[in-house]
N, C-alpha and C positions, 0 to 999 in steps of 0.2 A: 406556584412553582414554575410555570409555564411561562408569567408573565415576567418571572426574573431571568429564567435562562435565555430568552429569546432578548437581552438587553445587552448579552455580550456578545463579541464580533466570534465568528465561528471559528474551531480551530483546523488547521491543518491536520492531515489525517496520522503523519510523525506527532503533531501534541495531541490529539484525540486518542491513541493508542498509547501513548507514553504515559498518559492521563491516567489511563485506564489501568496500566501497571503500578504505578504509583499506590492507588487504592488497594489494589490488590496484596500489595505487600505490606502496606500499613495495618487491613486488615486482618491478615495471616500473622501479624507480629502481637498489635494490640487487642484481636477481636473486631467481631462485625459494630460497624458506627451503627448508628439510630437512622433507620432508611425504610422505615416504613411509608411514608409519604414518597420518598422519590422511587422506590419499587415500583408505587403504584403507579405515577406518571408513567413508568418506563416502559412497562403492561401495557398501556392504554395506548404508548406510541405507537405499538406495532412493531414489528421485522423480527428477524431471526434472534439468535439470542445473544451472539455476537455485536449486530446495532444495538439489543437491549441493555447489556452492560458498557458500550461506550457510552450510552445516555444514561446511565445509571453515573456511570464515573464524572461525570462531566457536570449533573448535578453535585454529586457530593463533593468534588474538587473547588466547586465555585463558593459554597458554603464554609468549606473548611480551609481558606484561603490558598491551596494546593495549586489551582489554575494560575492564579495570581503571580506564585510563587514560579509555577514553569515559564511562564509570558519572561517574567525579570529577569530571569537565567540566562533566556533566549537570547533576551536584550544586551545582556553584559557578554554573553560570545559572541556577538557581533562585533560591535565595541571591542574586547579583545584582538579578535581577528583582523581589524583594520590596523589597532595599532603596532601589531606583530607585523604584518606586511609590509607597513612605516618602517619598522628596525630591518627589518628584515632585507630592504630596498638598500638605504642604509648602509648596513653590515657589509652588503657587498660592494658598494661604492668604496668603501676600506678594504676591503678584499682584494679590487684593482688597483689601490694605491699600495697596500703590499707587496702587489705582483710587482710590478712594475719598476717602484722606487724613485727616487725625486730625480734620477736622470743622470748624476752624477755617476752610476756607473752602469753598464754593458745588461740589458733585460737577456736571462738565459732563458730560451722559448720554453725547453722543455720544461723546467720549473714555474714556469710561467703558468703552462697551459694546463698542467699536471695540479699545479693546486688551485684551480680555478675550475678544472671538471674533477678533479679526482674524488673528494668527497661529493660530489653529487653521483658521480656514477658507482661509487659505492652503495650511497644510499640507495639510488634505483634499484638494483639488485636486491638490494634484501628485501624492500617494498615489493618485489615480486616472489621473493620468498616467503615474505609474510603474505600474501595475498591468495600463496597456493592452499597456506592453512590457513585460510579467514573462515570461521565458523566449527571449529574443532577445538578453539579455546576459549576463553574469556572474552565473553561480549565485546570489549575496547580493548584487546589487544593488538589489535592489528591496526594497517592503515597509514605507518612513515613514522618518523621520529617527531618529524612538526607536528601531525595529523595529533598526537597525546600529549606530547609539551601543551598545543594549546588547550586540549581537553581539560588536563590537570591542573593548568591556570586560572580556565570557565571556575574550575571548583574551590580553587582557593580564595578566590575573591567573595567566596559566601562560604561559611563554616559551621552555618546553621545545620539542625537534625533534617530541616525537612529538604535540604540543596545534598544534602549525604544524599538521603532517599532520590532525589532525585536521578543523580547520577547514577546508583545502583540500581534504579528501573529502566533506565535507557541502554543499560548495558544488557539487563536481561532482556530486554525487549528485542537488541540488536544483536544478540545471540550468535541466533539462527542465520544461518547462510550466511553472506558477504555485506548484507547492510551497512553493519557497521563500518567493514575496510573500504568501503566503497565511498560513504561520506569522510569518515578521517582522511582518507587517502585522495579525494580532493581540496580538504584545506591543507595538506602537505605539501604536494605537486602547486599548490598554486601560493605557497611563500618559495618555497623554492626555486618559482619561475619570477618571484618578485626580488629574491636575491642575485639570481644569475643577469635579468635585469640590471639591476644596482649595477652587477660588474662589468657589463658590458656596456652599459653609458657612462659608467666611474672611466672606465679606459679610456673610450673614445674620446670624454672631456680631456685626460689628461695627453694621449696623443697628437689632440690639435693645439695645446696650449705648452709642449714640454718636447724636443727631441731627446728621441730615446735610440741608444745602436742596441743589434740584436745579435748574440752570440748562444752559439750551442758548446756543451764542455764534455769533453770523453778524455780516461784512462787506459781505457780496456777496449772499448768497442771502436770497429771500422768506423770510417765516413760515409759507407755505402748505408749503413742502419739508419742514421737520422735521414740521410736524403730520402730512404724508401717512407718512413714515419713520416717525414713531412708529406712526401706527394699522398700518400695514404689519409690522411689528417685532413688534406686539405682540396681533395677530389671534389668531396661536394660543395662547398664553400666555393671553391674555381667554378664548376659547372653554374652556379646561380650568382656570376658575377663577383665575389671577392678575391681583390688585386689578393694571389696566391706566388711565394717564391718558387721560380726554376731550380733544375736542379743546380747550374751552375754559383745559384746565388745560396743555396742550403751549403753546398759543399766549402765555399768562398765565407759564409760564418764561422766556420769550424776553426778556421784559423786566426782571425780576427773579426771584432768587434765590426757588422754590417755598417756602417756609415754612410753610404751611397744613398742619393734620395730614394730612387726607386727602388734597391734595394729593402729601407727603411719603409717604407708603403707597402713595399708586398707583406713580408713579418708584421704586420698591422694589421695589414687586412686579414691574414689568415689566422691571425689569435684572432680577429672580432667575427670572423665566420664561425670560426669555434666554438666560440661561446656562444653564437646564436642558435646554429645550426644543430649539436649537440647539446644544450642546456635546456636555454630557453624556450625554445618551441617543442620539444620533446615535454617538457613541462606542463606545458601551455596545456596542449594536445590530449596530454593524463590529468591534468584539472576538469579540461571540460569533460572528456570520456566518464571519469568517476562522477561527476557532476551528474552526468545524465541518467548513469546506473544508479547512483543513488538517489534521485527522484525516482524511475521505476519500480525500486525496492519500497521506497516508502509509498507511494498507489497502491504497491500491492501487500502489503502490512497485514498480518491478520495476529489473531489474542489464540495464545496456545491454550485453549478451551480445558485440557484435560489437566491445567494445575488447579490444586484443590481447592486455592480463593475463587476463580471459575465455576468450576463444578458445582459449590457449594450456589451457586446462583441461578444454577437450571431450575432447580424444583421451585424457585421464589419467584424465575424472573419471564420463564416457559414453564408453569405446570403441567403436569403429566394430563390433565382432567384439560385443559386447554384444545381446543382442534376451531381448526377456521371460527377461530374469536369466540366460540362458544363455550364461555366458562361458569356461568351460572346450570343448577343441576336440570339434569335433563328430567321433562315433564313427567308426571306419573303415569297418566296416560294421555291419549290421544282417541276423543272416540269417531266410528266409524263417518258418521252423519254430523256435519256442524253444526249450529245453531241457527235458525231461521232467520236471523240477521245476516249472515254470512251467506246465504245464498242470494235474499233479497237485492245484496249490493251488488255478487257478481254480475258479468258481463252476459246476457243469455247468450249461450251456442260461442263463445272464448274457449278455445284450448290451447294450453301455453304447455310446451315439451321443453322440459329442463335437467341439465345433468349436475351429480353432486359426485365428486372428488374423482373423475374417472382417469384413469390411467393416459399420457400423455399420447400414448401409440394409438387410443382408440379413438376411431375419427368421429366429428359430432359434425351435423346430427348422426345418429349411429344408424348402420344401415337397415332398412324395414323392407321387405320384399313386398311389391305392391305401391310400398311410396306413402310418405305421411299423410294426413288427411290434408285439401285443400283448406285455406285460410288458417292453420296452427299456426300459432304463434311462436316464434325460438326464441326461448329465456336464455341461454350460452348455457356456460358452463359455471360451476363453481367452485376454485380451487383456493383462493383468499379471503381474508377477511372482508377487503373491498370489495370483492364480487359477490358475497355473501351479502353484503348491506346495500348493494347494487341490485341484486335480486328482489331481496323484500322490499327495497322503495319501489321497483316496480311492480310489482304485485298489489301493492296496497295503493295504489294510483290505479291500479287498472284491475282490479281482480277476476279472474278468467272462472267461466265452470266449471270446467275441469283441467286438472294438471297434474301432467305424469313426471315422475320424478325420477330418473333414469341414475342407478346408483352400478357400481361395479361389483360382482358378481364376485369376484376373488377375494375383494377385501372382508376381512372380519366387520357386521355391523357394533357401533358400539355408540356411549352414551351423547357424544358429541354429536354425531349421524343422527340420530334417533330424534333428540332436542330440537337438528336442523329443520327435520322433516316435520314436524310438529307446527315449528313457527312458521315454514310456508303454508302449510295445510291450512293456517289460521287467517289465509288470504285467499282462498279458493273455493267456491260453491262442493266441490268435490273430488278429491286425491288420490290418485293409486301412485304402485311402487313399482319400477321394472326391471328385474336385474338381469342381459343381456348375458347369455349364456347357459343360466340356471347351472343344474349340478349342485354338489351338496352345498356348495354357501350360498344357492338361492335357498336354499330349504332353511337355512343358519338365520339369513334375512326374515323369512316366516315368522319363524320362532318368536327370536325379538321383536317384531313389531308386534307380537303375540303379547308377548309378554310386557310392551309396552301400555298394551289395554287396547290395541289397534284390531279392528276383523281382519278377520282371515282372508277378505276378497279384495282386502286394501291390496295385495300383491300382485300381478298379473306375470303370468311364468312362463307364457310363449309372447313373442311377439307380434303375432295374428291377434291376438286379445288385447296387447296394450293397444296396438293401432285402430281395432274395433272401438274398445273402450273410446278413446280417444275422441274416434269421430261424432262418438253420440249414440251410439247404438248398444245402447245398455240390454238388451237380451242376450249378449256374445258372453259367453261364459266368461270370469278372468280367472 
């Protein structure tokens, strides 16, 4: 199993997760697949349980050709994508030839500029309406009108059960918070800055190849409204260089058709400001922004544990009998004195002081009035698997005479503990217990090692006796 999975290229942590949904729901629809083998791998991996069913999924995904099937999806929205940005570039290059017109008669700015931003800044707007409710509806509802056009074309180009499923796990996957508006919502922003594009080099082409006069037309409204809308329009666009009209030359439209060279360059340059300035790079600018949100969101991805294809994987994939790797049953007993082998190999006069699961706040070594003995040994601590199997490789390379095993005094003992303390004792000419603090869960601790078949003097309940113990002076009470 190992040696198939480690054969494919790894997946991003968006297909890793997406993966993992997928499974999820096929098995809440059809029942649990046949995973006894990849369970097991998945166990043997290590990490929380989180890592354990994305490596669960990711097996089963690769076997039931579900990875396969995501990779190809991927591939055809890409592909998609480019070729919509093609139309898209396109479309607007026709966009400027409709504004415009073959020259034969008078460009009216306002209709000009007005259907050349107007549906985009409508659409902005509602893209920040949908954006204030992203995560209060349906996985892909949000995100731009392009941002789902192109989703819904990814899906039509495959019509199969399991490209359905797919699309319906990346929705439930993307649920939650803004993920979703935040990826749609930069392949939106970024055809629509490949359309505005389009019309602002459609123009330019036909500007320098086509004279065009520029007239504004009113029934009702003063001359004063388009000349303030013009300087208004065209403020920023002047301030970064584009030949912008004076008022004289906005007011001098109204009447007739601009014809004047420089006239005709200023209303040039101030529709191609506009469309820059106002389109394009406001575009541009929310492409990469969502872009960048939507990578953060997907680094930080996680599997909503508490739906019940999850749940139902705790007790298989984290057993409750499980505690730092120790899942086989804890020994019957443990007796006092080891077996004459066992002391023959220790180290004479080796004392190794080791902790076992203690609390993050309690500092190690833990404090001893008077001071550890000279030459002890410090085994750390053990809070993992790997340090757990970091321990007994060192012990079993170096076996000490004795070694006190320094457990926390709060925690309930139980069969995982008990087990632990066994297999090191199984590396040590001689082993006591120290639970720093005592009170009744040192008394709790007694008990069970009691009842694990363990003496009573395996315990040591002040620290004056572990430290005695310790240094060799076996007359010190423990």
């Amino acid at each position: 199993m190992k040696s198939s999975e480690s054969s494919f290229a790894p997946l991003s942590a968006l297909q890793a997760h997406w993966l993992a949904e997928l499974v999820r729901r096929r098995e809440e629809r059809d029942g649990r697949l046949k995973d006894a083998q990849v369970n097991a791998a998945a166990r043997a991996a290590g990490g929380d349980l989180q890592a354990r069913i994305l490596r669960r999924a990711q097996m089963l995904g690769a076997r039931e050709g579900w990875r396969e099937a995501l990779l190809r999806w991927g591939s055809r929205a890409r592909v998609l994508f480019f070729i919509a940005a093609v139309l898209a570039f396109l479309a607007g290059c026709g966009a400027a030839a409709g504004a415009l017109g073959d020259g034969s008669r008078p460009v009216n700015v306002v209709w000009a500029v007005g259907g050349l931003l107007g549906v985009h800044l409508i659409s902005l707007v509602l893209w920040l309406l949908g954006l204030a409710q992203a995560g209060r509806g349906p996985g892909l509802s949000a995100g731009g009108l392009f941002g789902r056009l192109w989703l819904q074309l990814s899906a039509l180009t495959d019509r199969s059960a399991v490209a359905a499923d797919l699309l319906g796990a990346l929705g439930g996957l993307l649920g939650r918070a803004r993920v979703a508006a935040w990826g749609l919502g930069a392949v939106s922003h970024a055809l629509w800055a490949a359309l505005l594009a389009g019309a602002t080099l459609g123009m330019l082409a036909l500007f320098a190849t086509r004279r065009y006069g520029f007239v504004w037309e009113t029934t009702i409204l003063p001359a004063d409204v388009f000349v303030t809308f013009a300087a208004w329009l065209g403020a920023l666009p002047g301030a970064l260089g584009f030949p912008v009209p004076d008022a004289a030359t906005v007011a001098a439209s109204g009447q007739q058709a601009m014809q004047a060279e420089a006239g005709q360059r200023a209303w040039a340059g101030w529709l191609l400001g506009s469309l820059v300035l106002y389109g394009v790079l406001p575009r541009l600018v929310l492409a990469a922004g969502c872009a960048w949100q939507w990578r953060r969101a997907c680094a930080a991805l996680t599997l909503d544990l508490a739906r019940p294809g999850y749940a139902a994987l705790r007790q298989v994939l984290q057993p409750a009998c499980e505690h730092l790797g120790v899942s086989d049953p804890a020994p019957v007993g443990l007796p006092a004195t080891l077996p004459t082998g066992a002391h023959t190999m220790a180290v004479d006069g080796e004392a190794v002081l080791l902790g076992l699961e203690l609390g993050a706040e309690q500092p190690w070594p833990p404090v001893c009035e008077g001071g550890w003995p000279a030459g002890m040994r410090d085994g750390g601590r053990i809070d993992s698997r790997e340090q757990r199997r970091a321990a007994l490789a060192a012990l079993a390379g170096r076996p000490p005479q004795r070694l006190l095993v320094v457990v926390d005094a709060r925690q309930t003992p139980d069969r995982g503990s008990l087990g632990l303390i066994a297999e090191l004792a199984a590396h040590a000419g001689e082993t006591r217990v120290w639970a720093p603090g005592g009170g009744q869960r040192a008394a709790q601790w007694a008990l069970a090692l009691s009842s694990a078949g363990l003496s009573a003097d395996l315990l040591c309940a002040e620290p004056a006796a572990a430290r005695v113990w310790l240094a060799g002076k076996h007359g010190a009470s423990a």
